[in-house]
Every structure is written in structure tokens, then in C-alpha cells.
C-alpha positions as CSV (number, residue, x, y, z in Angstrom):
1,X,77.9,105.2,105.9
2,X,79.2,101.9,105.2
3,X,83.1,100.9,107.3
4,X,84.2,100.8,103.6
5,X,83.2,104.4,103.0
6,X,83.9,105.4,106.8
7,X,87.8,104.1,106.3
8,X,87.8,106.0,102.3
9,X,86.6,109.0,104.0
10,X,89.8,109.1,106.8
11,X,92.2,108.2,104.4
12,X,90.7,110.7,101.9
13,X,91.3,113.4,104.8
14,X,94.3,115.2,103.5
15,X,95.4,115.8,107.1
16,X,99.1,116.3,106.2
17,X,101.3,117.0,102.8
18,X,104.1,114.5,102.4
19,X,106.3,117.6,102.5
20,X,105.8,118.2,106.3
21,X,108.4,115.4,107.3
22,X,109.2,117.4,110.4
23,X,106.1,117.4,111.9
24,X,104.6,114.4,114.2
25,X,102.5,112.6,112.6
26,X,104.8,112.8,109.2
27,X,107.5,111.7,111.4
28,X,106.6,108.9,113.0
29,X,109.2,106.6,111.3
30,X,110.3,108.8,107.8
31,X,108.3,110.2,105.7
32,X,104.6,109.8,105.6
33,X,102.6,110.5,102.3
34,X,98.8,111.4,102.1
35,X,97.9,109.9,99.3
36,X,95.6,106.7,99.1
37,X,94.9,103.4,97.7
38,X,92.2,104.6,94.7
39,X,90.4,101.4,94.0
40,X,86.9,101.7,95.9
41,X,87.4,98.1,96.5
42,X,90.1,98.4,99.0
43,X,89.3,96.3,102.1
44,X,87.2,94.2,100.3
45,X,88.6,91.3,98.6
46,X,92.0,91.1,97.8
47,X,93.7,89.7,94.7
48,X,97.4,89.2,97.0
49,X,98.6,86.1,96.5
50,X,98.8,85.8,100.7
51,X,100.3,82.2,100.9
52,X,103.5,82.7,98.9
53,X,104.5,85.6,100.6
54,X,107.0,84.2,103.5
55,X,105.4,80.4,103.7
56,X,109.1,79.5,102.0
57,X,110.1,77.1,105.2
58,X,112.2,79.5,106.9
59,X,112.5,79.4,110.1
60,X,111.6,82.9,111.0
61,X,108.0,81.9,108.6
62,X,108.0,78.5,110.7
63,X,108.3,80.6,113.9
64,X,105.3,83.0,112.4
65,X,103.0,80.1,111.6
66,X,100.4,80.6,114.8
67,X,100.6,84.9,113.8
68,X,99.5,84.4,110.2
69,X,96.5,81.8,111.3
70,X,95.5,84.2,113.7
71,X,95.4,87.3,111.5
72,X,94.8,85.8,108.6
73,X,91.1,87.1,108.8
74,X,92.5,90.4,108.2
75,X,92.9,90.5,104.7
76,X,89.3,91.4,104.4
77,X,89.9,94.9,106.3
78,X,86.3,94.8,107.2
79,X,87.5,91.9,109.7
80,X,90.2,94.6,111.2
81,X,87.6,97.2,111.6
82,X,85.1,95.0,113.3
83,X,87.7,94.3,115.9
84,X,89.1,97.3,116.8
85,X,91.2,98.4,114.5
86,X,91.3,101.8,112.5
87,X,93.4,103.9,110.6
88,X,96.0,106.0,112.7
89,X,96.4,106.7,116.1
90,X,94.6,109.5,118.5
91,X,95.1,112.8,117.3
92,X,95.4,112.0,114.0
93,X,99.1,110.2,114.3
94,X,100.5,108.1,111.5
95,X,97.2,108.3,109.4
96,X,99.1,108.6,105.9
97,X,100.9,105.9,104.4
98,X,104.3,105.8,105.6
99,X,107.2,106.0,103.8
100,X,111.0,106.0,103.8
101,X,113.5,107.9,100.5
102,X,115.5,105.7,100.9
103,X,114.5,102.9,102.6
104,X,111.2,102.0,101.0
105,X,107.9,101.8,102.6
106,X,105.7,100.5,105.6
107,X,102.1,101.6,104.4
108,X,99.1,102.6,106.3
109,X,99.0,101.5,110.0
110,X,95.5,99.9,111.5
111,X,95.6,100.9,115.3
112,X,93.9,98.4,118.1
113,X,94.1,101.5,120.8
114,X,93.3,99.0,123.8
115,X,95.8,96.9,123.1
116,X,98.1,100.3,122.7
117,X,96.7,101.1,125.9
118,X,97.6,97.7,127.4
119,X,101.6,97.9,128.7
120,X,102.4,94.6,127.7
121,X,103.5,92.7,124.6
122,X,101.9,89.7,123.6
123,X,103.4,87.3,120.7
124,X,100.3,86.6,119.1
125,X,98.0,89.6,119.5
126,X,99.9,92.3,117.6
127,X,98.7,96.1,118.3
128,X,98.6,97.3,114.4
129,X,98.3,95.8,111.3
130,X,99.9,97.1,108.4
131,X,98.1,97.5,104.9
132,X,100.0,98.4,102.2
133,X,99.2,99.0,98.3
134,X,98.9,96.3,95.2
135,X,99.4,97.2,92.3
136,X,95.6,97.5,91.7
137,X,95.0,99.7,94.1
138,X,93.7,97.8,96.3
139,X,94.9,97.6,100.3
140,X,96.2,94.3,101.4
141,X,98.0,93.2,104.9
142,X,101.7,93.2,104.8
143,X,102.9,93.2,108.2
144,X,101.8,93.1,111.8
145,X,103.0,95.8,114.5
146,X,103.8,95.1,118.0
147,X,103.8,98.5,119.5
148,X,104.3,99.8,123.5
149,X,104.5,103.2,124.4
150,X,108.3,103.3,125.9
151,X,107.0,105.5,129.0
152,X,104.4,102.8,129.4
153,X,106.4,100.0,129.5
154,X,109.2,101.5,131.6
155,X,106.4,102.7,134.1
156,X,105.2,98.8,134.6
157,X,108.9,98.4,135.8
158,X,110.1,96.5,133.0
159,X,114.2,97.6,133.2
160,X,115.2,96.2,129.2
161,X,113.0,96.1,126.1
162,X,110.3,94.3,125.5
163,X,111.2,90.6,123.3
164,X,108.8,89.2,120.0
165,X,110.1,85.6,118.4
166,X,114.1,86.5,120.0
167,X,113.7,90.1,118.7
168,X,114.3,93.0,120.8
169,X,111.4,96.0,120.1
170,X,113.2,99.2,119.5
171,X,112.7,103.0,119.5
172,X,112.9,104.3,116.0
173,X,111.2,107.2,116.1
174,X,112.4,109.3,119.5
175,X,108.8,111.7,119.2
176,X,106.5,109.0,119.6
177,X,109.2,107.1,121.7
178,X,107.1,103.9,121.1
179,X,108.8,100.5,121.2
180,X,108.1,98.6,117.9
181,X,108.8,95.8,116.0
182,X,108.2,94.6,112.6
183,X,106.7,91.3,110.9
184,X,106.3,90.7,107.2
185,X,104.0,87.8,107.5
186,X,102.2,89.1,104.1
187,X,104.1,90.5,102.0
188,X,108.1,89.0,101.3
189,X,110.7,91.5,102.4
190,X,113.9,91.0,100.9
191,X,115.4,92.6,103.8
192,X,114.0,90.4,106.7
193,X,111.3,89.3,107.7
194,X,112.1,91.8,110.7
195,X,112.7,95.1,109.1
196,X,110.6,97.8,109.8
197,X,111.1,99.0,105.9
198,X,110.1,96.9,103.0
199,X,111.9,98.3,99.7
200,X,109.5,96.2,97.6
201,X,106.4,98.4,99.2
202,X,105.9,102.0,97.7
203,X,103.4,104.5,98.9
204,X,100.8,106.0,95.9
């Protein structure tokens, strides 16, 4: 089975209906819906347009520069499974794409579970990568994902939260109690470049 196939197959899984917002892995940071890119082609190549999406000179962009070269690789999602990352967390958390009613959406989260594993936060090595969508059908990277476990963190006695770029990570779902942080370095957020919801992302 090819990684293409291998990655259809877990998103295919069906694990959870978008119904069950109350349980874990539906309520990691809203709502969380099942259902899957369709186009066979999605990690494969992607017909985003990936430089117009925040390269507009603002400083948060200018401040992002060294996070886009590095990921950059990652639009081809064979890239991201090659190094370590795959859909969802252990135990089958945040495997659907996730969603907000009101908020928008975030998408389908590619978990690195060493560097989840690791206690520390590093600038330019983000733990997940965030997929979201086109309008083709096709996946293609939105955002990158700092994440720490909060127990984790506080255990290596860190006393305040961890900082990315002059922004404070934050607990926003109190289940998973991870420390997270946002980056739209993909796809434009008219929110901020920061926001952990993108109303211009939907989930199929």
C-alpha cells in the first residue's frame, strides 16, 4: 500500500460522526467532522497558489519568512509523511477535520509524535501541520501547529507559557490541556495570521 493510500485509508476511517462534539477526539478544539478531501490526488501535487497566501509584507509574514522555507516541502504531503508526520494523534485523537459553527475551520492535523513527546517549543520546528481542503478536493498546508502537552511543560518546570514570534501558546481545549498556537503561513486568514480558526477554511 502506497503512503497515498495508507493516509486515504485513515481518513476514510469513519472513527467518529460530526455529531459527537462531546466526546474527545470531536472536542479537541469545536467540532470535528469525518468527512474527507475526495480527490485521490490529495497529497500529491497541489494547485494552491502557496506564495500569495500571507507573502503581503507584513510583518507577522516577514517574521514567518525562515517557517515557510522550512516547511515549504510540505505541500507535497508525501514530504510530511516521510518525516514523521501522520494524521491524528495516539488513540485516534483529532483524526477528522476540525471544525468550528461559528468560527470556521482548522482542517486535518499531521502529528510529528516525537516532537509531541519532546517538552519544549521550538520556533522553527512546529509539531503539526495543518492541511486543509481546496476547492478541488485536494489537501493543501494552511497552517503549522506548535503544540506541548500543558502537564509536560509544567513538569520541566517552566512556571508561564510557552512564547512563538511574541505569542503566548494557550489552552483552548481544557480535555487535551495542550498548549497551542496557530500560524497561517499557507493559507490568508482574515482574522490573523495567529488565530487558531480560519473562517475562509470549511471542512467537506
Amino acid at each position: 500500500m502506497t503512503s497515498h493510500e495508507k493516509s486515504a485509508a485513515m481518513m476514510r476511517a469513519g472513527l467518529w460522526s460530526a455529531l459527537g462534539c462531546g466526546a474527545l477526539a470531536l472536542s479537541v478544539f469545536g467540532c470535528s467532522q469525518q468527512n474527507v478531501a475526495t480527490s485521490p490526488s490529495a497529497g500529491a501535487e497541489f494547485a494552491h497558489d502557496h506564495t500569495a497566501a500571507v507573502s503581503d509584507g507584513s510583518p507577522d509574514a516577514s517574521r514567518l519568512a525562515a517557517v515557510r522555507q522550512l516547511t515549504a516541502k510540505y505541500h507535497h504531503l508525501d514530504a510530511a509523511l516521510a518525516d514523521g508526520y501522520q494524521l491524528g494523534f495516539r488513540n485516534g485523537v483529532v483524526m477528522g477535520c476540525i471544525s468550528n459553527p461559528t468560527a470556521g475551520a482548522m482542517g486535518y492535523h499531521y502529528f510529528n509524535w516525537a516532537k509531541m513527546d519532546d517538552p519544549s517549543i521550538h520556533e522553527l520546528d512546529p509539531e503539526v501541520l495543518v492541511y486543509h481542503s481546496s476547492e478541488d478536493g485536494t489537501l493543501v498546508l494552511g497552517a503549522v501547529e506548535w503544540v506541548v502537552p500543558k502537564v509536560a511543560w509544567d513538569a520541566a518546570g517552566n512556571s508561564a507559557p510557552p512564547v512563538v514570534f511574541g505569542q503566548a501558546l494557550h489552552v483552548l481545549n481544557p480535555v487535551l490541556n495542550w498548549y497551542i498556537a496557530h500560524a497561517w503561513i499557507w493559507t490568508h486568514n482574515p482574522v490573523s495570521m495567529f488565530a487558531d480558526w480560519n473562517p475562509d477554511v470549511t471542512c467537506p
